[in-house]
mmCIF entry with sequence, helices, sheets and N, C-alpha, C, O atoms, coordinates in Angstrom:
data_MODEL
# 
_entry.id   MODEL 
# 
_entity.id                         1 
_entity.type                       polymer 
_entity.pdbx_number_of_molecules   1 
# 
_entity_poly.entity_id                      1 
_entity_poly.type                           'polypeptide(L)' 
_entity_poly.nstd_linkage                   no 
_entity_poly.nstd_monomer                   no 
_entity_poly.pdbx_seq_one_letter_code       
;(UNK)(UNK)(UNK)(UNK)(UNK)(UNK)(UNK)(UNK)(UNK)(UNK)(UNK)(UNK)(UNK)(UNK)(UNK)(UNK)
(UNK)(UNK)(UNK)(UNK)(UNK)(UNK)(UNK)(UNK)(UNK)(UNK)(UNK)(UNK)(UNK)(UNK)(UNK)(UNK)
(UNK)(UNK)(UNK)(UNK)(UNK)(UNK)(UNK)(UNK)(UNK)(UNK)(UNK)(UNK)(UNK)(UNK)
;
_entity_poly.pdbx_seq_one_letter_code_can   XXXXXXXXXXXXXXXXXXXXXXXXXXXXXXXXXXXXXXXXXXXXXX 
_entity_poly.pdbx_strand_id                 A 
# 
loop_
_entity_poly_seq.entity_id 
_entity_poly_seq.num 
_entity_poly_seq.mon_id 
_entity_poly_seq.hetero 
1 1  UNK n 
1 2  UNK n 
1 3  UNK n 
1 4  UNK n 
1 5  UNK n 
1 6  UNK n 
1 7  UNK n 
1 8  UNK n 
1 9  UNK n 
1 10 UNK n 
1 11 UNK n 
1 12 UNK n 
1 13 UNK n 
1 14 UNK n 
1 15 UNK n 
1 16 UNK n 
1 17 UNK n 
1 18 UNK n 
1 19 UNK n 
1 20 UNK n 
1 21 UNK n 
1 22 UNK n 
1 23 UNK n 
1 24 UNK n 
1 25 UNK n 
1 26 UNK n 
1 27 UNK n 
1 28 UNK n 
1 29 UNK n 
1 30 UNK n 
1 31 UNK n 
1 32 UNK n 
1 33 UNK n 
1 34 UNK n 
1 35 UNK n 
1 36 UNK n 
1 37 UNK n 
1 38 UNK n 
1 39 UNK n 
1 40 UNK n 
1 41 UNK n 
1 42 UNK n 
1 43 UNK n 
1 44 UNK n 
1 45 UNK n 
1 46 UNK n 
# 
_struct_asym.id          A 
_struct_asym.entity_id   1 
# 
loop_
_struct_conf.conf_type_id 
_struct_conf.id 
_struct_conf.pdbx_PDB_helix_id 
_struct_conf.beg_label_comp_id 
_struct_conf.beg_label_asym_id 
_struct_conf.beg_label_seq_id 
_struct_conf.pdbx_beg_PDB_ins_code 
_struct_conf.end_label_comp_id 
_struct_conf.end_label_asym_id 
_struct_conf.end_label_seq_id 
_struct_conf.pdbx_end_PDB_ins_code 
_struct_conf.beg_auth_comp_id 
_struct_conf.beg_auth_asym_id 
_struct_conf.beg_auth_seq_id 
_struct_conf.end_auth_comp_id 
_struct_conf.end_auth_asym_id 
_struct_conf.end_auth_seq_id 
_struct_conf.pdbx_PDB_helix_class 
_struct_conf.details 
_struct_conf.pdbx_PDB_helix_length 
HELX_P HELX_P1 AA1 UNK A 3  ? UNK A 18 ? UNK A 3  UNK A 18 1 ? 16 
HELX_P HELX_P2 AA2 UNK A 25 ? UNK A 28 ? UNK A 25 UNK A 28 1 ? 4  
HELX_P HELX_P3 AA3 UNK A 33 ? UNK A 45 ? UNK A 33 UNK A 45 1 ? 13 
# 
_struct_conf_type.id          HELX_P 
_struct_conf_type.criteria    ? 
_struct_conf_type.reference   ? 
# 
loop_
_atom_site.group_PDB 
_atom_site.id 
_atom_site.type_symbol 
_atom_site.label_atom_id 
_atom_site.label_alt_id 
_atom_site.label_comp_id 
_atom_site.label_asym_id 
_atom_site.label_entity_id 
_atom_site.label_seq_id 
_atom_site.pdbx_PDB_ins_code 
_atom_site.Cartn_x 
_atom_site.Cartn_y 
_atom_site.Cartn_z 
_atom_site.occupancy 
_atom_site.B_iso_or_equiv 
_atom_site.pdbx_formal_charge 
_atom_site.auth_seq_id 
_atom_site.auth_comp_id 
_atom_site.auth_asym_id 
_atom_site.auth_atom_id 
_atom_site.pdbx_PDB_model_num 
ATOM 1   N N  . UNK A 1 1  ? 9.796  14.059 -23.559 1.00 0.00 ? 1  UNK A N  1 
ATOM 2   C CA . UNK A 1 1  ? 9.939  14.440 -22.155 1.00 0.00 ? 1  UNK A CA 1 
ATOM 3   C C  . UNK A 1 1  ? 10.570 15.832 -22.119 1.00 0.00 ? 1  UNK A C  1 
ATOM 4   O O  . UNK A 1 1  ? 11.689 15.951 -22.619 1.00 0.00 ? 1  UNK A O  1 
ATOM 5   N N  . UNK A 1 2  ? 9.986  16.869 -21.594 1.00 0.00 ? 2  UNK A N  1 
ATOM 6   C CA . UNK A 1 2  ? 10.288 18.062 -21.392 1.00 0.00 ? 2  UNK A CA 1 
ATOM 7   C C  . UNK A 1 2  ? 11.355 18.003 -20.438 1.00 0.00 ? 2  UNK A C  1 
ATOM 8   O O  . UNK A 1 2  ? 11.387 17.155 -19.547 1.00 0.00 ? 2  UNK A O  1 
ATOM 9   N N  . UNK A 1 3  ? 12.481 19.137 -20.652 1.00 0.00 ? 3  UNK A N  1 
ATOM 10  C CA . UNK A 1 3  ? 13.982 19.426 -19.663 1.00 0.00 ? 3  UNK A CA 1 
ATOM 11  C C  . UNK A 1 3  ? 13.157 19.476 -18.135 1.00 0.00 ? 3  UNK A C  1 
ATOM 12  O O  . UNK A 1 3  ? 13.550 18.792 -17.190 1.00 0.00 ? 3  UNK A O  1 
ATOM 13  N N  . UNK A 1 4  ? 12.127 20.260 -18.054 1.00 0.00 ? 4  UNK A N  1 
ATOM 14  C CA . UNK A 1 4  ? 11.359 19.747 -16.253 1.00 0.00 ? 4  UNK A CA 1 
ATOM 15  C C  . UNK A 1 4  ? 11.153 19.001 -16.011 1.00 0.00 ? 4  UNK A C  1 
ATOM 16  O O  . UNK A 1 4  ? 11.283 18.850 -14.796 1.00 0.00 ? 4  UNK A O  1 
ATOM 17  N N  . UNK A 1 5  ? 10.682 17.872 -16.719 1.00 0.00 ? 5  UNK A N  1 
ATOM 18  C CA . UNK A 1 5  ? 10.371 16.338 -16.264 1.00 0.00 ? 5  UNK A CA 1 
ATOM 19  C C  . UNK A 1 5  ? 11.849 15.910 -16.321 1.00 0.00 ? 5  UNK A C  1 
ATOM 20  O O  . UNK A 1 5  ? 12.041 15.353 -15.241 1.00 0.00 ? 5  UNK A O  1 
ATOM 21  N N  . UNK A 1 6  ? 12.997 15.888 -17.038 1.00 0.00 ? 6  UNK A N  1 
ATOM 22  C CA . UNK A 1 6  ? 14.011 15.137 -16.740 1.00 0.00 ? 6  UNK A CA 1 
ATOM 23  C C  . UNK A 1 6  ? 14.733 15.752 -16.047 1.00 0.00 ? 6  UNK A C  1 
ATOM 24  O O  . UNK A 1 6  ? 15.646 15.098 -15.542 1.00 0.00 ? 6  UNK A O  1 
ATOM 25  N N  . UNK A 1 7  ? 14.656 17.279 -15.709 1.00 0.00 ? 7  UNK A N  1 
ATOM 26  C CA . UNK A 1 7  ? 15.063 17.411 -13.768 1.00 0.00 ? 7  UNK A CA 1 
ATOM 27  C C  . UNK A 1 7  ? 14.196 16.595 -12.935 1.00 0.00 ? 7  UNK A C  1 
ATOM 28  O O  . UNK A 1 7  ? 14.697 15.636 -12.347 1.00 0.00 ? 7  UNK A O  1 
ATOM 29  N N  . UNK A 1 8  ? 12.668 16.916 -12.780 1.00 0.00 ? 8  UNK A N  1 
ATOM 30  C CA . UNK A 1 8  ? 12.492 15.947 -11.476 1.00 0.00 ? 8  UNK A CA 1 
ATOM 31  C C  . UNK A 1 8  ? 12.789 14.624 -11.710 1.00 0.00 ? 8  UNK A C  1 
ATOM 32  O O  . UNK A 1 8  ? 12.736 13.818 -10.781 1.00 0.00 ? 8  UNK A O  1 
ATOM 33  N N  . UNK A 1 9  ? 13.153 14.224 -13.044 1.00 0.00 ? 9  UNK A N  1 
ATOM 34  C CA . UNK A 1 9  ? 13.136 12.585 -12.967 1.00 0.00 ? 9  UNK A CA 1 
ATOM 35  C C  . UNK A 1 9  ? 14.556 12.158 -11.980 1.00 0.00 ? 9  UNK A C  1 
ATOM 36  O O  . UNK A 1 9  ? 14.634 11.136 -11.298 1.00 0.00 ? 9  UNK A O  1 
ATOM 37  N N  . UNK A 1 10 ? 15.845 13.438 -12.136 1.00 0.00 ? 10 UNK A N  1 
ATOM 38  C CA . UNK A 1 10 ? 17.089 13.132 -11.781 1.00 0.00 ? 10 UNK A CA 1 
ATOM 39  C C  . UNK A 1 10 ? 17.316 13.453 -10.192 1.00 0.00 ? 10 UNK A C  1 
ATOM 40  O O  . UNK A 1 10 ? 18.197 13.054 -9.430  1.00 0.00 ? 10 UNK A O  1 
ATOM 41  N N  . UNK A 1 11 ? 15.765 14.658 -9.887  1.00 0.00 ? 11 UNK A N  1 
ATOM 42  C CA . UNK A 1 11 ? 15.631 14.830 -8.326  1.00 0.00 ? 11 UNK A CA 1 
ATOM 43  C C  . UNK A 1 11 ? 15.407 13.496 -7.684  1.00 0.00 ? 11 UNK A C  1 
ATOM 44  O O  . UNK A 1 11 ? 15.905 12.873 -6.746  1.00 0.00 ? 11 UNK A O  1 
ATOM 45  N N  . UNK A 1 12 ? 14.339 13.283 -8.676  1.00 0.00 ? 12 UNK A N  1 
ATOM 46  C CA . UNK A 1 12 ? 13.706 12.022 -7.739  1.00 0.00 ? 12 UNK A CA 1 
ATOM 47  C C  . UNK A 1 12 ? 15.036 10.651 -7.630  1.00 0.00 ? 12 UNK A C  1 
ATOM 48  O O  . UNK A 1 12 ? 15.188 9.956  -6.625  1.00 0.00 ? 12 UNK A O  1 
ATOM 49  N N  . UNK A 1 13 ? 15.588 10.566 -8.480  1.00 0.00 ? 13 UNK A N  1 
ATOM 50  C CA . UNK A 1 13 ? 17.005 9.347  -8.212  1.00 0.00 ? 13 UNK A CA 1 
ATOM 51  C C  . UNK A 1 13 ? 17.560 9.662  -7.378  1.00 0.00 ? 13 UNK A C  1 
ATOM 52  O O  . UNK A 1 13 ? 17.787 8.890  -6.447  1.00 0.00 ? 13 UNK A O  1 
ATOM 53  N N  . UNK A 1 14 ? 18.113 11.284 -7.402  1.00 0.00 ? 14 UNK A N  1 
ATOM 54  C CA . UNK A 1 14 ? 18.652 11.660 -5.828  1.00 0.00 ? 14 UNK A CA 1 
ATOM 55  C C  . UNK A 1 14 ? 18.249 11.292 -4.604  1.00 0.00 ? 14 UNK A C  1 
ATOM 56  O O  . UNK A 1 14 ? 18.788 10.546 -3.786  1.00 0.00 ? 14 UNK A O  1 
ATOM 57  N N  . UNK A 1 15 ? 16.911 12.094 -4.553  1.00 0.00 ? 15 UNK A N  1 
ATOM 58  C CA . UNK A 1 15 ? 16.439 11.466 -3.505  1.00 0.00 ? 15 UNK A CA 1 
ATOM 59  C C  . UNK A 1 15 ? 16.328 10.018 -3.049  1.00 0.00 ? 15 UNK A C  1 
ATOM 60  O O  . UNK A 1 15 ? 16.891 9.608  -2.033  1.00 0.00 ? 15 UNK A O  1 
ATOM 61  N N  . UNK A 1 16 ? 15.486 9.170  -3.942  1.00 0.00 ? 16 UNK A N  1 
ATOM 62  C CA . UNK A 1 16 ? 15.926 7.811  -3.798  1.00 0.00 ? 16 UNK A CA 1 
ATOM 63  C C  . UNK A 1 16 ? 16.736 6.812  -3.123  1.00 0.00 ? 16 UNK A C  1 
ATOM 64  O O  . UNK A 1 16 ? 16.451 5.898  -2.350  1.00 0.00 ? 16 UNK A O  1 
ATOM 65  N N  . UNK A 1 17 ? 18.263 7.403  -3.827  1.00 0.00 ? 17 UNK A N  1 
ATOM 66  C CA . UNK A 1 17 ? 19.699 7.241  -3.370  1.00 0.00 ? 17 UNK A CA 1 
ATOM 67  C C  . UNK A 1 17 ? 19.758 7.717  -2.100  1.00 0.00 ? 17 UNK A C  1 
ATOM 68  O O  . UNK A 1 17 ? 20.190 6.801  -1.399  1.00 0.00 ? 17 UNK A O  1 
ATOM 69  N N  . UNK A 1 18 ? 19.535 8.725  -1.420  1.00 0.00 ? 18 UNK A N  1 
ATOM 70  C CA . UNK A 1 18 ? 19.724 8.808  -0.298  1.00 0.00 ? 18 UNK A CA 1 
ATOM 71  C C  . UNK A 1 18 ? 19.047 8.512  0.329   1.00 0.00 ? 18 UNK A C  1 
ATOM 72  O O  . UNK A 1 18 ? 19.569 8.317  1.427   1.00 0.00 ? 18 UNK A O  1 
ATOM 73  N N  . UNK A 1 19 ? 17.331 8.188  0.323   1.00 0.00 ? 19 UNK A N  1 
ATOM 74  C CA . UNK A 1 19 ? 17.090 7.614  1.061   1.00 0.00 ? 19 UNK A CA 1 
ATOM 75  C C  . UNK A 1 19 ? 16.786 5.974  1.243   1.00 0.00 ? 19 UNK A C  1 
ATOM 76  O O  . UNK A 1 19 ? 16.106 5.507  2.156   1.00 0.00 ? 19 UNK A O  1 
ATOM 77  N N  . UNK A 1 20 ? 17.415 5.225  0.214   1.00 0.00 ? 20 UNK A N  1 
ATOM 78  C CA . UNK A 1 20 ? 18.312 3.728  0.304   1.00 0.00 ? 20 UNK A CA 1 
ATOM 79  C C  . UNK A 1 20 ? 19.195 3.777  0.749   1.00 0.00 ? 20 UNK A C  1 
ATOM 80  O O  . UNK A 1 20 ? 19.452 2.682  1.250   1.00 0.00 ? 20 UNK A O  1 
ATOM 81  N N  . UNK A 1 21 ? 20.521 5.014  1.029   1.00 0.00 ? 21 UNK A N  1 
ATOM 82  C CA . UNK A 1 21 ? 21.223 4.914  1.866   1.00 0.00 ? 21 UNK A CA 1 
ATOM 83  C C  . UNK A 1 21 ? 21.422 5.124  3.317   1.00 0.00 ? 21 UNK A C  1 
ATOM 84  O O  . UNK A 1 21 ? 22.428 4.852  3.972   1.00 0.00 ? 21 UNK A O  1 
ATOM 85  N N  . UNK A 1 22 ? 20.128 5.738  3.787   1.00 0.00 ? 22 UNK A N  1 
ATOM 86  C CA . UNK A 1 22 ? 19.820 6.626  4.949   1.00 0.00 ? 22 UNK A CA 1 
ATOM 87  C C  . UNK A 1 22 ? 18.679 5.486  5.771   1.00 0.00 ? 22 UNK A C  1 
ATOM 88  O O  . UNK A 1 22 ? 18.671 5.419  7.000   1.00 0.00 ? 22 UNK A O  1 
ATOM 89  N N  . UNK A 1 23 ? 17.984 4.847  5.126   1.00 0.00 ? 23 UNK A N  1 
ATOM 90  C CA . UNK A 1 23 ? 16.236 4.247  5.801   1.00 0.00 ? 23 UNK A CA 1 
ATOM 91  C C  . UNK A 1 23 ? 16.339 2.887  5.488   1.00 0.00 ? 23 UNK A C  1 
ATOM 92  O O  . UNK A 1 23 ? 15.961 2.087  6.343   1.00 0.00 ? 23 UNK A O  1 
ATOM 93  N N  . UNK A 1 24 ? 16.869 2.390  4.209   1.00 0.00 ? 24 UNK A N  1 
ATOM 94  C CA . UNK A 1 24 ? 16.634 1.202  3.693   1.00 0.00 ? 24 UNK A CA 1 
ATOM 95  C C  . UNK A 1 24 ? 15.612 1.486  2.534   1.00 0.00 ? 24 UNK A C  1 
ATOM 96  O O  . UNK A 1 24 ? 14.774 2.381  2.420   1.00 0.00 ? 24 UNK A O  1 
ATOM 97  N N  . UNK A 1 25 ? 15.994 0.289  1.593   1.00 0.00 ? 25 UNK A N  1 
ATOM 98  C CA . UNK A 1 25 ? 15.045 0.600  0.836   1.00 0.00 ? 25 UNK A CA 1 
ATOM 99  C C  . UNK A 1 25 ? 13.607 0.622  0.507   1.00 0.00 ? 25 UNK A C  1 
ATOM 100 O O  . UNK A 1 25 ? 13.030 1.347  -0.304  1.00 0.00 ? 25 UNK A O  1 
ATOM 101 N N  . UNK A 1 26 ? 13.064 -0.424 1.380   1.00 0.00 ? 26 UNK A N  1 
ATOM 102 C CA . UNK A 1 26 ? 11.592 -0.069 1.550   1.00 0.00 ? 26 UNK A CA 1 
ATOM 103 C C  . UNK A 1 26 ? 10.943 0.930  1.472   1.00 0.00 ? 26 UNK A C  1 
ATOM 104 O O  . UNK A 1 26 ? 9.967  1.156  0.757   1.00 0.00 ? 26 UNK A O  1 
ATOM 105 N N  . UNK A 1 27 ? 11.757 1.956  2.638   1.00 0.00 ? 27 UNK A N  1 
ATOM 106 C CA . UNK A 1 27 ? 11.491 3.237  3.108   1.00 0.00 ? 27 UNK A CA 1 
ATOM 107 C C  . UNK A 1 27 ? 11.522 4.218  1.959   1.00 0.00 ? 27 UNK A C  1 
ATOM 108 O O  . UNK A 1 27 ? 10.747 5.174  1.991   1.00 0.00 ? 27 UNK A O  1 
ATOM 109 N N  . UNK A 1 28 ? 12.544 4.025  0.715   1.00 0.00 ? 28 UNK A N  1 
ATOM 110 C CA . UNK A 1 28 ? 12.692 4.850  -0.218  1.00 0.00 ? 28 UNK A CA 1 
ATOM 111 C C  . UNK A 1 28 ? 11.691 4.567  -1.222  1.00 0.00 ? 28 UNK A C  1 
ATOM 112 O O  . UNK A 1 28 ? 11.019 5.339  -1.907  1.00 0.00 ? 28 UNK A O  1 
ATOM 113 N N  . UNK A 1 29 ? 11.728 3.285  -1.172  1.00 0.00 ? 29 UNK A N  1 
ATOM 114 C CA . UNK A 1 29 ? 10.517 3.149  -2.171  1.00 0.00 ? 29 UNK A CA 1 
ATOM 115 C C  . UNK A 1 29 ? 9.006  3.290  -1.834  1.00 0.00 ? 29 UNK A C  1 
ATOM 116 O O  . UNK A 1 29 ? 8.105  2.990  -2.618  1.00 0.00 ? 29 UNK A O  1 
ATOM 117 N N  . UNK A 1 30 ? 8.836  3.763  -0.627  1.00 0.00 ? 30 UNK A N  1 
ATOM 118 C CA . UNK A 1 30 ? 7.419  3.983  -0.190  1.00 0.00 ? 30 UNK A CA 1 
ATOM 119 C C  . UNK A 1 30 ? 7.606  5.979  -0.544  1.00 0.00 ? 30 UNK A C  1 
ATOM 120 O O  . UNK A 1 30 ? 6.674  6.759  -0.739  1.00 0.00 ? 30 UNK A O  1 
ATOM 121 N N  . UNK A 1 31 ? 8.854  6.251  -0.525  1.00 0.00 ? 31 UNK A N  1 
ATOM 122 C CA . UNK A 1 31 ? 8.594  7.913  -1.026  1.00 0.00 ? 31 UNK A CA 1 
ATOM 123 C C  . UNK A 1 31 ? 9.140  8.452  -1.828  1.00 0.00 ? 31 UNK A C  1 
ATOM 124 O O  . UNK A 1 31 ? 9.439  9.644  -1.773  1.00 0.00 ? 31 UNK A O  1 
ATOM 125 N N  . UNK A 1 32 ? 9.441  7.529  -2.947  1.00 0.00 ? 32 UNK A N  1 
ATOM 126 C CA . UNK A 1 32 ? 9.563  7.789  -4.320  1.00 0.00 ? 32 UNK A CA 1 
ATOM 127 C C  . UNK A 1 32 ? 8.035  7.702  -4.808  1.00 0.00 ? 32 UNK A C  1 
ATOM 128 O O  . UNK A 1 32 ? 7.587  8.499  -5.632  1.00 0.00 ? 32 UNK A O  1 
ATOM 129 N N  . UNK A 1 33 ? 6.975  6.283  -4.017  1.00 0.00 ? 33 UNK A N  1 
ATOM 130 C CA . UNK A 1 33 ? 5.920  6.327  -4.562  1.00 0.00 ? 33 UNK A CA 1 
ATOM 131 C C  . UNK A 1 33 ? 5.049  7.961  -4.055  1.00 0.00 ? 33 UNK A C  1 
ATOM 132 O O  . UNK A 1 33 ? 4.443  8.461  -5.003  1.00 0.00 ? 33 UNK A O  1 
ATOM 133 N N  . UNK A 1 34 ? 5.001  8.379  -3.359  1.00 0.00 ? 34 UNK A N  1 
ATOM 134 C CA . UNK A 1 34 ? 4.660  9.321  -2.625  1.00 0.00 ? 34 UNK A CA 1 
ATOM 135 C C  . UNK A 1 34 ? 5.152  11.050 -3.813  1.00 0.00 ? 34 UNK A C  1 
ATOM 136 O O  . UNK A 1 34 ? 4.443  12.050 -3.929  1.00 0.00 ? 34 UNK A O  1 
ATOM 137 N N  . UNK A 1 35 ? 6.256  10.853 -4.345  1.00 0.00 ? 35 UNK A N  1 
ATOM 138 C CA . UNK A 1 35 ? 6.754  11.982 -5.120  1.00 0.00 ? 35 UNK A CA 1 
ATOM 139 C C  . UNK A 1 35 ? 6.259  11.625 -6.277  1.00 0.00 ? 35 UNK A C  1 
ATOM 140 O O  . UNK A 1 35 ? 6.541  12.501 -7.094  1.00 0.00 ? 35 UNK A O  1 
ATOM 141 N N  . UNK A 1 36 ? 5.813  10.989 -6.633  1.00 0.00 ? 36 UNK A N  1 
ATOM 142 C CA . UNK A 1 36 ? 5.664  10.333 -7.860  1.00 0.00 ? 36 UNK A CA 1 
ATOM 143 C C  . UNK A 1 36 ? 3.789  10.728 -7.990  1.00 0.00 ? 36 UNK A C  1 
ATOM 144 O O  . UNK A 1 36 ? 3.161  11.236 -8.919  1.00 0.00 ? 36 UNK A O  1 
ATOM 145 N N  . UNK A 1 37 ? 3.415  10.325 -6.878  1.00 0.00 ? 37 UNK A N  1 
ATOM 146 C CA . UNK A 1 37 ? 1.949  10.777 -7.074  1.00 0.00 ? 37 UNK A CA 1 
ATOM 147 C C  . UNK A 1 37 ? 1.640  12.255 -6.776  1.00 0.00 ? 37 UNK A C  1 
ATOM 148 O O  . UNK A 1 37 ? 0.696  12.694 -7.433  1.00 0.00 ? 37 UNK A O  1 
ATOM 149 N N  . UNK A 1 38 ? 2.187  13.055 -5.990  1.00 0.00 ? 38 UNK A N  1 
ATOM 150 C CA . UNK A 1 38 ? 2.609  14.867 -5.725  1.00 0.00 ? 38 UNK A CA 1 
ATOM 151 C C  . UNK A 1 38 ? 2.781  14.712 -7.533  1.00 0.00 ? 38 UNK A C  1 
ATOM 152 O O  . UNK A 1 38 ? 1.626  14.732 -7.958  1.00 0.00 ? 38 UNK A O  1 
ATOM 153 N N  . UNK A 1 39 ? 3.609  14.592 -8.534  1.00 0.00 ? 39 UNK A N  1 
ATOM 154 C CA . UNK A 1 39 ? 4.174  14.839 -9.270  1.00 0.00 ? 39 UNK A CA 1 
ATOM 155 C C  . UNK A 1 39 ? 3.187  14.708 -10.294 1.00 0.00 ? 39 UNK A C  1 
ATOM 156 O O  . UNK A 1 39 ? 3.368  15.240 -11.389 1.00 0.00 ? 39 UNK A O  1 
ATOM 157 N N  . UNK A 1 40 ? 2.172  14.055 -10.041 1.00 0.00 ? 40 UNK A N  1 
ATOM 158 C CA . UNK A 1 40 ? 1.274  13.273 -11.218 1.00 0.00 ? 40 UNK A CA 1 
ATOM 159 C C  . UNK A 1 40 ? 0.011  14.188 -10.459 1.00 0.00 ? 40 UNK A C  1 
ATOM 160 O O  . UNK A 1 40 ? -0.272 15.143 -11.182 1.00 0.00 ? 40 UNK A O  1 
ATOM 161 N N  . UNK A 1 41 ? -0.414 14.169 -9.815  1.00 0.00 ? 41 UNK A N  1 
ATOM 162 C CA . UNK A 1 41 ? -1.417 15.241 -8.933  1.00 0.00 ? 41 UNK A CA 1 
ATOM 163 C C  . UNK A 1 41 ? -0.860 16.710 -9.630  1.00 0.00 ? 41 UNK A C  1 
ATOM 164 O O  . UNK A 1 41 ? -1.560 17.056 -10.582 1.00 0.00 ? 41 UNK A O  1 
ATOM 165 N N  . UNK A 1 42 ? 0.063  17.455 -9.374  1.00 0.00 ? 42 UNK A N  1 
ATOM 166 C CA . UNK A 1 42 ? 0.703  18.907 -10.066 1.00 0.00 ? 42 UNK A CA 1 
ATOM 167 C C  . UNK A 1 42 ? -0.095 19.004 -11.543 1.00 0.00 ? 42 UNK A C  1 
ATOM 168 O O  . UNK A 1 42 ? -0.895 19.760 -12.095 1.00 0.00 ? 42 UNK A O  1 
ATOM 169 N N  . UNK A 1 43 ? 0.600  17.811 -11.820 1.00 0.00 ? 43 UNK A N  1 
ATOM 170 C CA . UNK A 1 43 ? 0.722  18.174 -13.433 1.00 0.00 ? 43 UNK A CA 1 
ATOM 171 C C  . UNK A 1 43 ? -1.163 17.933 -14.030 1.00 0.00 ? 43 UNK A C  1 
ATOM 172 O O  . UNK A 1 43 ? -1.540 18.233 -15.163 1.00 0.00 ? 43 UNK A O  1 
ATOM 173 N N  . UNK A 1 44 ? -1.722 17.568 -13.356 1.00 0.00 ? 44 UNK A N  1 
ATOM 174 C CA . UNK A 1 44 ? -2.914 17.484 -13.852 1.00 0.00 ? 44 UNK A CA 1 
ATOM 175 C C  . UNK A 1 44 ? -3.654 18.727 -13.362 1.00 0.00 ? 44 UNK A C  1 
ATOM 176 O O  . UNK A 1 44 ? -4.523 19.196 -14.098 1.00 0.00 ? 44 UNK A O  1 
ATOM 177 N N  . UNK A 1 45 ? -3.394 19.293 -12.207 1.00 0.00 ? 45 UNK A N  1 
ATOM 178 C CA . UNK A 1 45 ? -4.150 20.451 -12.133 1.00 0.00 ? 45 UNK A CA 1 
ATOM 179 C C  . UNK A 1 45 ? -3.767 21.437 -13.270 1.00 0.00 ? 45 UNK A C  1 
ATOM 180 O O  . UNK A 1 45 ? -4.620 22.068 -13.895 1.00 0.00 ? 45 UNK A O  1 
ATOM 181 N N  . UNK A 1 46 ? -2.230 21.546 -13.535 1.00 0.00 ? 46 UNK A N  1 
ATOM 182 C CA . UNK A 1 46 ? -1.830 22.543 -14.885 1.00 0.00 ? 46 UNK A CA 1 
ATOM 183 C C  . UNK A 1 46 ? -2.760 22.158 -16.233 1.00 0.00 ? 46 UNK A C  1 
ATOM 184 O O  . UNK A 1 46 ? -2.603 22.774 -17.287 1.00 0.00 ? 46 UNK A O  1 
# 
């Protein structure tokens, strides 16, 4: 795992975290899935 993938891996927990603390978690886990596919979409056009 490249040092860029284990920043966004530690963005994406951030985010996460706040938004389980902010929406509930449903809500976070519907846009972690959402960053997660942006993230997987990027890396295949490179």
């Amino acid at each position: 795992m490249s040092s860029t993938e284990m920043q966004l891996c530690g963005v994406v927990k951030m985010l996460t975290n706040e938004n389980i603390k902010r929406q509930g978690a449903k809500t976070a886990v519907v846009k972690t899935e959402e960053v997660i596919k942006a993230f997987s979409t990027e890396r295949e056009v490179r």
